[in-house]
BAGUBA-592711 format. One record per atom (N, C-alpha, C, O, CB): x, y, z. Coordinates in steps of 0.001 Angstrom, whole numbers, plus 500000, padded with zeros to 6 digits. Glycine has a CB too. Example, Ala and Ser with C-alpha at 12.3 -4.5 7.8 and 13.67 -1.06 7.14 Angstrom:
BEGIN
513190494310507800512300495500507800513200496700507800514236496681508465511308495527509046512850497750507080513670498940507140512900500030507870513409501138508039514084499402505725
//
This chain:
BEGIN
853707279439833096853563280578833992852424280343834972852483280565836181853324281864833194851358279857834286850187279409835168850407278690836105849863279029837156849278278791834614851125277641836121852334276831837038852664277307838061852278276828839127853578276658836515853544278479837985853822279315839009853174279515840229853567279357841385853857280266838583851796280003839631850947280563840883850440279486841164850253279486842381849862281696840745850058278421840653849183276951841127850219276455842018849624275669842756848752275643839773851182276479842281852201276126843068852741276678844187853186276046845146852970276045842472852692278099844037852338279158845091850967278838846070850904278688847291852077280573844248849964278799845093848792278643845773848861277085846851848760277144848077847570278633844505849085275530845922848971274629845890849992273772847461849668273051848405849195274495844430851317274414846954852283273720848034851722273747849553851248272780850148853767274520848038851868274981850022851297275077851154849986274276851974849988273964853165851107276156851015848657273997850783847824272852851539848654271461851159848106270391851425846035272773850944849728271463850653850175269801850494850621270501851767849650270272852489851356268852849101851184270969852254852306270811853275851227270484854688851252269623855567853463272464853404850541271349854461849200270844855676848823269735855735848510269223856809847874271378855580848756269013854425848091267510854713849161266967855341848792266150856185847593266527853389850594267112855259851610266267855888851284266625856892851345265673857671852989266307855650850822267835857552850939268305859013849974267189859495850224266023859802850445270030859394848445268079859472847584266652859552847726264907859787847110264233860613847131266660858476848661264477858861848654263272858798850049263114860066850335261950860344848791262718857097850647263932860594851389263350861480853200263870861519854238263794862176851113261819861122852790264238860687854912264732860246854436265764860883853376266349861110855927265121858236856374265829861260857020266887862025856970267787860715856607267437859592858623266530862799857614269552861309857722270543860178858531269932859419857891269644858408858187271923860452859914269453859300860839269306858706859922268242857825859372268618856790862152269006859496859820267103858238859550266086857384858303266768856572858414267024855373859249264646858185857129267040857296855839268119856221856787268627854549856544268227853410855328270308857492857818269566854988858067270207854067858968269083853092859107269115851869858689271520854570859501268126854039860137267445852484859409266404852044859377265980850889861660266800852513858908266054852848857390265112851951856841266219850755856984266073849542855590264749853368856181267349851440855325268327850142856109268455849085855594268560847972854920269934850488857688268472849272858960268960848046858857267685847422859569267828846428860826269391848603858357266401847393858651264888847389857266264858846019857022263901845284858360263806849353856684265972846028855401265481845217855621266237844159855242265599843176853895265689845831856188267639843741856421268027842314857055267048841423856608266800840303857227269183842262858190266443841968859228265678841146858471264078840620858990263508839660860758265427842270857241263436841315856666262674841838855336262854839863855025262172838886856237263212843855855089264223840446853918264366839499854884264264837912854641263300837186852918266117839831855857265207837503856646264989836460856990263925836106856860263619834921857510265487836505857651262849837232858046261736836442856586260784835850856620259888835007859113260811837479855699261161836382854274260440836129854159261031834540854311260267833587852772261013837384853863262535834354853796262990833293854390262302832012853791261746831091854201264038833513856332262581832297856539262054831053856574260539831020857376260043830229857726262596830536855704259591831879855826258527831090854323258545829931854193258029828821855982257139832199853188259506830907852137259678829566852500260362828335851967259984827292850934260443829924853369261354828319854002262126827058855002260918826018855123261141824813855178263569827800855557259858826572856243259238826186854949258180825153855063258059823934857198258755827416853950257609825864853287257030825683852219257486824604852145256863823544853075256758826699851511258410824823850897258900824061850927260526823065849996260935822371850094258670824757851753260947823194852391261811822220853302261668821239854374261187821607852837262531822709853158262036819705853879261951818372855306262439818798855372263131819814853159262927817110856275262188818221857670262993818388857487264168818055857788265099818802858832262563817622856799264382816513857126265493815578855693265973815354854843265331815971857971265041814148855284266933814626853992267413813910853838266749812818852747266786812248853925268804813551854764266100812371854367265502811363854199263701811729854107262803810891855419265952810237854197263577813070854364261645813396855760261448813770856580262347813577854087260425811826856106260257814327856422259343814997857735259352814133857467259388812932855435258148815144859164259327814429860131259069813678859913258071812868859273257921811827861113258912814283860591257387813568860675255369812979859363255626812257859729255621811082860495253599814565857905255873812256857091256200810945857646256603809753857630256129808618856248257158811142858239257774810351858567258662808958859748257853808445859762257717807221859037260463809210860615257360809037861693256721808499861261255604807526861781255476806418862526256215809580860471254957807906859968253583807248859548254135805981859927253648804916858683252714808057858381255654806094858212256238804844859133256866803712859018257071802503857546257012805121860135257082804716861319257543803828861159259302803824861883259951803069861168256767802070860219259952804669860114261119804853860817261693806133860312262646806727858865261317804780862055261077806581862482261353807980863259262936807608863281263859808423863656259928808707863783263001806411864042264698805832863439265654806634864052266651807013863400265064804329861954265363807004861223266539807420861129266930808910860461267854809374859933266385806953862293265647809896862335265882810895863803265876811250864238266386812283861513265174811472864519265289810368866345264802810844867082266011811455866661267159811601867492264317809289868137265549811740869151266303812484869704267591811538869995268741811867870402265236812899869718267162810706870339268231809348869366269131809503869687270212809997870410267638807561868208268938809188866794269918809294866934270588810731866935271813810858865136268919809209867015269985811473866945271079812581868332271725813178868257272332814246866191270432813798869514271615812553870864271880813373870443273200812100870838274331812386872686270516813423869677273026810774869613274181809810868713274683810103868685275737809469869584274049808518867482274563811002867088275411811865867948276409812528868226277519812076866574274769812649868284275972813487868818276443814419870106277444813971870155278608814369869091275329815233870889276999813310871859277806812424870772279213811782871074280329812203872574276579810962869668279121810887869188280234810361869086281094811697869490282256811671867840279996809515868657280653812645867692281971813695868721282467814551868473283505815164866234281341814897870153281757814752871336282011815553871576283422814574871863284503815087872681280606815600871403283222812994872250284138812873871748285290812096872257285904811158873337283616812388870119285495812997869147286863812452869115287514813395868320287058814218867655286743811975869797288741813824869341289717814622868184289458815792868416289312816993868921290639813715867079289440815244865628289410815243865231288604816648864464288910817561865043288641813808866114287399816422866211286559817048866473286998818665865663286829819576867075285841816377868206287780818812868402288106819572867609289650820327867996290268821318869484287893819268866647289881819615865954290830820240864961290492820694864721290929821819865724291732819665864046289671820116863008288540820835863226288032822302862460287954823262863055287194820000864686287680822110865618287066823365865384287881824233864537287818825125867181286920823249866168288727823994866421289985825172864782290392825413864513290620826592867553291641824449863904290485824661862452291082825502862162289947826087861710290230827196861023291682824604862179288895825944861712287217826633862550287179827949862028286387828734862265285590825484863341287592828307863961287587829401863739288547830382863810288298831586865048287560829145863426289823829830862747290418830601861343290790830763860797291776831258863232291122830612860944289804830247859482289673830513858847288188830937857898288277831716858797290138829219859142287141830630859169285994831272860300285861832642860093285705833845859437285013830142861522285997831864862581285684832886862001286741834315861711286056835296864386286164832147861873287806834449860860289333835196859810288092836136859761287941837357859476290774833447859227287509835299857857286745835909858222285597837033857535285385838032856974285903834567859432284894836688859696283768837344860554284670838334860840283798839154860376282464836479861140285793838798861888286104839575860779286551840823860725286173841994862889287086838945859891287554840029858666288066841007858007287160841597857479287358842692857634288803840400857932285890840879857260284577841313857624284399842863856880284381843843857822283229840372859100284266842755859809283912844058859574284936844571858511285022845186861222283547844146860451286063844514860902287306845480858834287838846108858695288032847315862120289053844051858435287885845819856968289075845862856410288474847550856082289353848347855251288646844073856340287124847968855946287142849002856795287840850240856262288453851165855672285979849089858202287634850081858673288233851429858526289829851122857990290668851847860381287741851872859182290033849781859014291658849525857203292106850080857055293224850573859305292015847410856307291437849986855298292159850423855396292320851882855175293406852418854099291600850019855757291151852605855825291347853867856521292437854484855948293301855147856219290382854286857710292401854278858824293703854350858390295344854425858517296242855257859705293623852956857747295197852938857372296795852438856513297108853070856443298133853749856944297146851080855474296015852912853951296443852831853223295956854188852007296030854367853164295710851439854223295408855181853989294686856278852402293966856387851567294220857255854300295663857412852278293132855400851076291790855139851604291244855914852726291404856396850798290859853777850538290275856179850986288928856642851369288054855713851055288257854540850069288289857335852105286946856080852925285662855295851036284902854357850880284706853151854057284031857132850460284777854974849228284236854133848801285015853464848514284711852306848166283780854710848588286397853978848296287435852543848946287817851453848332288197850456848119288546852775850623287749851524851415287885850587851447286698849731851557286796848508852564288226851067851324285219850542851278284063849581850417283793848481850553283153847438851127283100850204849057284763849234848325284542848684847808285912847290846870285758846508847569284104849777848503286839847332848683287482846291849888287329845365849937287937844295848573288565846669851058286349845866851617286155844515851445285155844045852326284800843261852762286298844346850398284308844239850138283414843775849179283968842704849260283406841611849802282510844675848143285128842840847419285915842019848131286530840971847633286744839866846808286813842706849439286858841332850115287264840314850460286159839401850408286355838187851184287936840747850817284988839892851135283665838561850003283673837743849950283885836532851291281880839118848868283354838730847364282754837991846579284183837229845366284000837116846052281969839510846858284975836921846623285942835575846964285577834722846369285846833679847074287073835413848094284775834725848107283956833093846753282898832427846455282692831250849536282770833181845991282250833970844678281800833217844438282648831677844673282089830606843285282158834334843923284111831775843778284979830906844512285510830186844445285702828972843393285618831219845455285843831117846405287106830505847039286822829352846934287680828477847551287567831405847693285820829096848565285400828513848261284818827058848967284778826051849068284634829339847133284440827272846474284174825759845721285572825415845690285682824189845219282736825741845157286584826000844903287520825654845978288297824696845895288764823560844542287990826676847002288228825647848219288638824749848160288490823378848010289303822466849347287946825071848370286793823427848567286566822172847733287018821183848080287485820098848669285469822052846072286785821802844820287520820881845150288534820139845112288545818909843705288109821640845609289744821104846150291221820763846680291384819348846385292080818377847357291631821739847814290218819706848513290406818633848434289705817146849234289776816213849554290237819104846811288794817290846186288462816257845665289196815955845630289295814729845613287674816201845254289747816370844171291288815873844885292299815330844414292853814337843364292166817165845953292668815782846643293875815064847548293295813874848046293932812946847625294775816169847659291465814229848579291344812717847452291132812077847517291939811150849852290053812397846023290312811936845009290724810943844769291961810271844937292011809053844008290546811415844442292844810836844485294565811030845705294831810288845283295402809283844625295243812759846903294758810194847868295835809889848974294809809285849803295347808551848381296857811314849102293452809480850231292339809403851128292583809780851055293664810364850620291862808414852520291971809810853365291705810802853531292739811684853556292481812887854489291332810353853678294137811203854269295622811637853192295884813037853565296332814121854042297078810105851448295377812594850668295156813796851143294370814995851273294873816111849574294578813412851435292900814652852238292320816009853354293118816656853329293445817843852941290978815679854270293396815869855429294494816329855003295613817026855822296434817440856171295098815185853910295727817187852860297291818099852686296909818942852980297461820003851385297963817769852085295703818832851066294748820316852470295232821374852642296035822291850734292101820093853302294221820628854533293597821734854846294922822459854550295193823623856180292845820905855531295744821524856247297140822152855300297971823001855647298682823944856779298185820931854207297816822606853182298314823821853154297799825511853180298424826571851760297883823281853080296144825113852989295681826146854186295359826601854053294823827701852218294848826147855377295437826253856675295395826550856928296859827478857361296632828608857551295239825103856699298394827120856781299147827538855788299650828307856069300715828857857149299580826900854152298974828617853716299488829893853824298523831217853311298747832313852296299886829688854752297209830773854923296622831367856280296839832530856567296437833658854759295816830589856900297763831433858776298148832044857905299169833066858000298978834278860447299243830527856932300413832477856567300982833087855588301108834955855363301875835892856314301188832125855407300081834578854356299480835910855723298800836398856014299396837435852664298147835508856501298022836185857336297851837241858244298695837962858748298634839084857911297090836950858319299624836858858991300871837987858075301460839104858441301666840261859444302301837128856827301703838593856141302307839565855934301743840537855930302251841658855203302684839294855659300232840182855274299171841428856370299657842079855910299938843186855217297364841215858341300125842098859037300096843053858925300728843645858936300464844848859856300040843020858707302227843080858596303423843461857723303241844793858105303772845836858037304309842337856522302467844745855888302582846095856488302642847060857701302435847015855186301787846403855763302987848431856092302787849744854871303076850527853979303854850187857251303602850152854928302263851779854116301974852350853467303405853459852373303662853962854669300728852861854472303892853455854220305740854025853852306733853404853563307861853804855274306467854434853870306175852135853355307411850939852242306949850440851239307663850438854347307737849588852219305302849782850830305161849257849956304117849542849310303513848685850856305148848031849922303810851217849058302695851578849488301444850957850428301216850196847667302961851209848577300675851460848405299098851148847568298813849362847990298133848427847172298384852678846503299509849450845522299265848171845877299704847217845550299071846213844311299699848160846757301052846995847742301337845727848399300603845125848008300065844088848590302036845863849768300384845749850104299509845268849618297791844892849724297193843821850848299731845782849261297482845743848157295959845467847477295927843794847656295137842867846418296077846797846257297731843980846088297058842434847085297789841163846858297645839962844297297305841924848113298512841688849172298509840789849620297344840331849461297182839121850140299090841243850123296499840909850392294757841120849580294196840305849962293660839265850088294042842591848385294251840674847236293067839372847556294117838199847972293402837287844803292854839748847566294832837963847489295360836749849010295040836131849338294709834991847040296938836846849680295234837142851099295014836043851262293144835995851891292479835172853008295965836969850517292704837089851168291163836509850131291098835195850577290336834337850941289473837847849453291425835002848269291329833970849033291538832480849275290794831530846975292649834291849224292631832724850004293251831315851218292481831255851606291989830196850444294989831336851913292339832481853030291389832195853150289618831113853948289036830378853295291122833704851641289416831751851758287959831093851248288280829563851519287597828576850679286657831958850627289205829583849971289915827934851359289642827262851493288691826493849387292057827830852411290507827569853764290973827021854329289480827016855212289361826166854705292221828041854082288364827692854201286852827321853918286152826027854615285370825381853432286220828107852957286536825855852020285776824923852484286759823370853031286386822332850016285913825565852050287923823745852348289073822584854303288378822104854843288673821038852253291342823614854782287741822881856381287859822293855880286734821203856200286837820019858021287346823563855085285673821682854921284284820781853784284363819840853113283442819374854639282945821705853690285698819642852511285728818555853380286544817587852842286875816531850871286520819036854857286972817839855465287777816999856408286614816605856867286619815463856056289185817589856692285741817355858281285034817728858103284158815863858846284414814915858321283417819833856929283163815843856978282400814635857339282859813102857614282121812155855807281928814603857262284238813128857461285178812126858934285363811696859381285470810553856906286423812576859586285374812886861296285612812293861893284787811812863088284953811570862296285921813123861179283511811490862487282750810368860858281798809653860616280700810155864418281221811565860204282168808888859145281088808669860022279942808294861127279939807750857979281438807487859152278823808781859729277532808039860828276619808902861232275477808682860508278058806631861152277547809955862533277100810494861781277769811822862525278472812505864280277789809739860614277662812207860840278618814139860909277770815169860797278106816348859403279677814830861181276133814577862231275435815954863124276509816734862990277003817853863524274219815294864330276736815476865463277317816403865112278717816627866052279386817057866976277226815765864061279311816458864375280505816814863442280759818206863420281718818978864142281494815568862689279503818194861959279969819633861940278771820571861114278466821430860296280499819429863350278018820087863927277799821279865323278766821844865932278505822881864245276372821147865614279772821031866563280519821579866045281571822449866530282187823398867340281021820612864841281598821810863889282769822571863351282481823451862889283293824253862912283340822001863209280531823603862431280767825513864158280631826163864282280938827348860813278758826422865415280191825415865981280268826645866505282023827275866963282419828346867249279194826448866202282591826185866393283605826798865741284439827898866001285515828436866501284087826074864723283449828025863673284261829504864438283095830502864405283415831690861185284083829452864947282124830284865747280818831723866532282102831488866443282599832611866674278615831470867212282928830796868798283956831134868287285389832039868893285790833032869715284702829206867255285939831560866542286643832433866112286416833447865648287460833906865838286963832111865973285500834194865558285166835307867254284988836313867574285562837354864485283729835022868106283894835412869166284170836083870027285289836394871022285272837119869690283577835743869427286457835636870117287950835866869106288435836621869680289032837532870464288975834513867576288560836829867202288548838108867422288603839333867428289498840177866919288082838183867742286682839309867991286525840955869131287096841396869141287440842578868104285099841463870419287346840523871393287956840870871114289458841347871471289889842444872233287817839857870613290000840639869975291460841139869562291940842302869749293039842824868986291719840622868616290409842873867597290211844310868582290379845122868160290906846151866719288702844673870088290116845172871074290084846250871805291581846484872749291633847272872185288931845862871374292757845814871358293860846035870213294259847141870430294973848120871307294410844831868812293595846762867834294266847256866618293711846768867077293204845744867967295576847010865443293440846744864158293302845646863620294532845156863057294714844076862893292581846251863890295488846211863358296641845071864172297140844334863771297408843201862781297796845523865498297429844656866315297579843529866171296720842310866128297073841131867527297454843945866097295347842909865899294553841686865023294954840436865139294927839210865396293404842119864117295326841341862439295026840859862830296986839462862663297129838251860479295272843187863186297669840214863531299109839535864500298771838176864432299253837045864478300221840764865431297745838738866754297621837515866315297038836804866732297167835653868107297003837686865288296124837060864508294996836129863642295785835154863493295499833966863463293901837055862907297155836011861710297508835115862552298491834078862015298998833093860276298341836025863399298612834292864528299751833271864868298923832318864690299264831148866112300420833977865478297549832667866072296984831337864470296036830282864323295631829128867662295568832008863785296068831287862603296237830264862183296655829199861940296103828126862014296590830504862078298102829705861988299715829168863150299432827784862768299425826613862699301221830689864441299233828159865809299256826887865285298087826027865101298165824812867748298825827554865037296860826883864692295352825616863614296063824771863787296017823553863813293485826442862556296697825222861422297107824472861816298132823913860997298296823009860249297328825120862592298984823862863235299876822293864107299053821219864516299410820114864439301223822744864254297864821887864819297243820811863909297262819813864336297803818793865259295981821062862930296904819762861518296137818881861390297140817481860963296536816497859646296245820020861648298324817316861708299231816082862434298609815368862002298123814324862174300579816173863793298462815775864489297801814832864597296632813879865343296351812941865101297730815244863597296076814460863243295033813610862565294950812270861460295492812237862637294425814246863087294255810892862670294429809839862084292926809320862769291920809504863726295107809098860544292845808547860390292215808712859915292103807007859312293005806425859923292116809892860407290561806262859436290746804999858393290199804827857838289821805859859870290476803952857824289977803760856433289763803366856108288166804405856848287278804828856315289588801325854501288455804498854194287101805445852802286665804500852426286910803354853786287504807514852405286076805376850970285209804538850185286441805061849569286970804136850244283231805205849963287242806597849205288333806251849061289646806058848356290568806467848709288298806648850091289421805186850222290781804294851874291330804162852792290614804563849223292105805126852154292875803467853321293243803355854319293449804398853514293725805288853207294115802802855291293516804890856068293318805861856739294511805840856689295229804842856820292171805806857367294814806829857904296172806915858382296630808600858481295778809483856642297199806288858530297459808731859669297856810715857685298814810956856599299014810413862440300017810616858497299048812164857220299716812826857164301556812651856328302389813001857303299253814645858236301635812073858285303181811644857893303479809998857921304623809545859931303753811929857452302048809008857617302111808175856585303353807301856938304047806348857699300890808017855519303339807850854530304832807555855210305971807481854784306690806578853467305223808677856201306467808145856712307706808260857747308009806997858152309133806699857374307801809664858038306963806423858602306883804862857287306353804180857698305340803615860085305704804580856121306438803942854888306372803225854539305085802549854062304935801425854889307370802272854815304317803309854582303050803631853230302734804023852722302883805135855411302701804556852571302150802672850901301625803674850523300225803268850591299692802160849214302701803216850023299658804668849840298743804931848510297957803866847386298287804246849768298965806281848519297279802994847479296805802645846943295421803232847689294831804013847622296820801438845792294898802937845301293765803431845493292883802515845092293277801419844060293806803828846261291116802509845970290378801457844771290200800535843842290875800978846164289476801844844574289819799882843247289169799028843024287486799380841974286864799537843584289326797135844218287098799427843974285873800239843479285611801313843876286577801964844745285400800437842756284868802158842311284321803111843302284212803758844171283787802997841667283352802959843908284423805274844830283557805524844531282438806164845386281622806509845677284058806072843029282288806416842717280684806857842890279672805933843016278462806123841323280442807261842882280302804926842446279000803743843956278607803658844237277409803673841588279535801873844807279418803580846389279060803659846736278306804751847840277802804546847293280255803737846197277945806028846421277275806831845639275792806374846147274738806757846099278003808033844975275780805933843915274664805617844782273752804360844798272526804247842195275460804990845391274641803593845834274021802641847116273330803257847720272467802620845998274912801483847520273746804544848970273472805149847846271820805473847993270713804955849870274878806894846893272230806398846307271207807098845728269881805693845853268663805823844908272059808147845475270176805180844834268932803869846176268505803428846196267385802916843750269646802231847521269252803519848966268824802902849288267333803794849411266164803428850370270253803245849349267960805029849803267390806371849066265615806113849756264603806233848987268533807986847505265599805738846731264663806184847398263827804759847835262682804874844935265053806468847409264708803169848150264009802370849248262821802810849176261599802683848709264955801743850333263709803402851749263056804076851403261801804914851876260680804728852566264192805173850474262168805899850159261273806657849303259639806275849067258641806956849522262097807440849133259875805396848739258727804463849809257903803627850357258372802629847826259293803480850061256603804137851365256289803374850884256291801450851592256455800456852014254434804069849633256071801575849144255755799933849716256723799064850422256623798061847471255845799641849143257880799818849159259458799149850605259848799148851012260498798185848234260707800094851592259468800301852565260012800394853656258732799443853665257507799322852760260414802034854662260165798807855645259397798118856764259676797978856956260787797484855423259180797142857793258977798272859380259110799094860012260356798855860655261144799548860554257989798588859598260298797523860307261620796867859646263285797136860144264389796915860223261329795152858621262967797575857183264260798036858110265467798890858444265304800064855544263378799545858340266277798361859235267624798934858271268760798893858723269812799345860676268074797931856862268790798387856217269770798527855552270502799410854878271525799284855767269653798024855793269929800202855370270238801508856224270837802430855624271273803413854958269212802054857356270990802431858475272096802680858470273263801728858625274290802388859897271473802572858343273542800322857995274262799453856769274814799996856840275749800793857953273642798264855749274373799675854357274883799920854388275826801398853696276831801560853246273459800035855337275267802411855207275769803746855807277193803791855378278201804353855903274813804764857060276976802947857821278456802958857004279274801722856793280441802054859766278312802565856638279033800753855688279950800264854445280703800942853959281793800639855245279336799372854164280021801702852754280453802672853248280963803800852308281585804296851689279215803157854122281054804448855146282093805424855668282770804864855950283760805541856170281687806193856104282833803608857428284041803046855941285279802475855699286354803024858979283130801034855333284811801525854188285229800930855131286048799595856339286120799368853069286242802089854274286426799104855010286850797925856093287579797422856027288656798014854467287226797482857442287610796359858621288538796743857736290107796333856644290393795842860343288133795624858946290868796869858333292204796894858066292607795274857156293416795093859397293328797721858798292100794057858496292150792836857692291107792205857788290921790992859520292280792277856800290316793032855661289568792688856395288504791177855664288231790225854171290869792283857755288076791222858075287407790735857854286044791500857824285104790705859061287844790384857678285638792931857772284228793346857512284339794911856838285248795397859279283516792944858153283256795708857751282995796770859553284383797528859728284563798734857524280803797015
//
């Protein structure tokens, strides 16, 4: 997302240096288009080079160890099979689309729409939606913070608050942002309506992926890769929208917001490493939240001293399955009759 606005911001002085150096407009702009694709292919030859396949190492490693189980095709097509076929999943989806997919549409549409509405100039509008990408510097890990704090605080049912909060003042600020007009409420209204909602917007980013790892422990390959493609599907129902109008868009967008974010009650969730699990209405049937007795750092630590085990061919031994065990015990957390994992 940060991307976004660095690119917003960024293109335009590439395109100047082409000017500068001698190109016509035409050529400026496809030279400047000549350098995103330019920087990527650079990238993945360092990702190729110096990055592991897996969290756990290097295939052909693990294969040689005889631990390739913990990365193979079977393991992840049974990923992907669990999270296809949890609800949970598809509600994650649907808020990821309209809240990421929402981000990459405004990305595009916000400079001419400012010009239009709000009659800016082309450098002032560029240069505020580019402000709107670059709030993710903050925003977006704040998010996620949020929703460390309220699942510390309250466990899973806390993350499930964060999100629906910031899911619904987020639907909310985009309606209002439409509602403006430039005859009713000036230039500076709406503007810091705008920072505030891209703000909360990228919050409602981060808040989805601080909830997302929770719906299938053990397996959240497939479930949060279904969940980012569902913000690439939100965006493509977006741009379709933009061909009505951008503010229509921008109104129909902040409504189906508003609906993805009533989804989020419905969600039921069981026991986790921090603490009892339960929907977000679960108090009103007398439901209370207690705090583990466990640490949940130390449960991560024990994941982390497992990991360094594995990673040692000495320590590690062909047959070693405890470490898939150990993982879903420390995500599932205890059954509700304290018989097991």
């Amino acid at each position: 997302n940060f991307g976004g606005g660095v690119t917003l911001a960024g293109m335009p002085v590439i395109y100047s240096a082409f000017k500068m150096g001698g190109f016509t407009n035409d050529g400026a702009w496809r030279g400047a288009l000549a350098v995103p694709p330019t920087l990527v292919a650079a990238l993945s030859v360092l990702v190729f080079l110096f990055t592991d396949d897996t969290p756990f190492g290097n295939v052909a490693s693990l294969q040689k160890r005889q631990l390739s189980a913990l990365v193979g095709r079977t393991r992840a097509q049974h990923s992907f099979d669990q999270a296809a076929r949890d609800y949970r999943t598809w509600v994650m989806a649907l808020a990821y689309g309209f809240s990421f997919g929402v981000e990459m549409v405004i990305i595009k549409s916000l400079p001419l729409y400012l010009v239009q509405a709000f009659d800016m100039t082309q450098n002032g509008a560029g240069t505020l939606a580019s402000a709107f990408g670059l709030t993710n510097i903050f925003a977006r890990s704040l998010g996620g913070y949020l929703s460390d704090c309220c699942g510390q605080r309250f466990g899973v049912v806390g993350r499930q608050w964060a999100l629906f909060c910031c899911m619904m003042s987020h639907g909310a600020l985009m309606i209002g942002f439409a509602c403006m007009r430039l005859d009713r409420h000036g230039v500076y209204g709406p503007l810091a309506l705008l920072t505030l909602w891209g703000t909360v917007l990228a919050m409602t980013n981060g808040a989805v992926y601080g909830l997302a790892p929770f719906i299938t422990p053990g397996t959240e390959g497939g479930a949060l890769s279904i969940i980012a493609a569902g913000g690439g599907v939100g965006a493509v129902v977006g741009m379709v929208l933009t061909r009505i109008g951008t503010r229509p868009a921008i109104l129909a967008l902040g409504w189906c917001a508003v609906g993805s974010g009533l989804g989020l009650p419905a969600m039921y969730f069981a026991n986790t490493v921090e603490g009892p699990g339960g929907a977000m209405f679960s108090f009103l049937r007398g439901e209370v939240f207690e705090r583990p007795d466990e640490d949940i750092s130390a449960v991560g630590w024990q994941m982390h001293d497992r990991l360094d085990d594995l990673s040692d061919p000495k320590a590690a031994s062909p047959d070693d399955t405890s470490l898939s065990d150990d993982w879903f015990r420390a995500c599932r957390g205890p059954a509700a009759d304290g018989s097991g994992p």
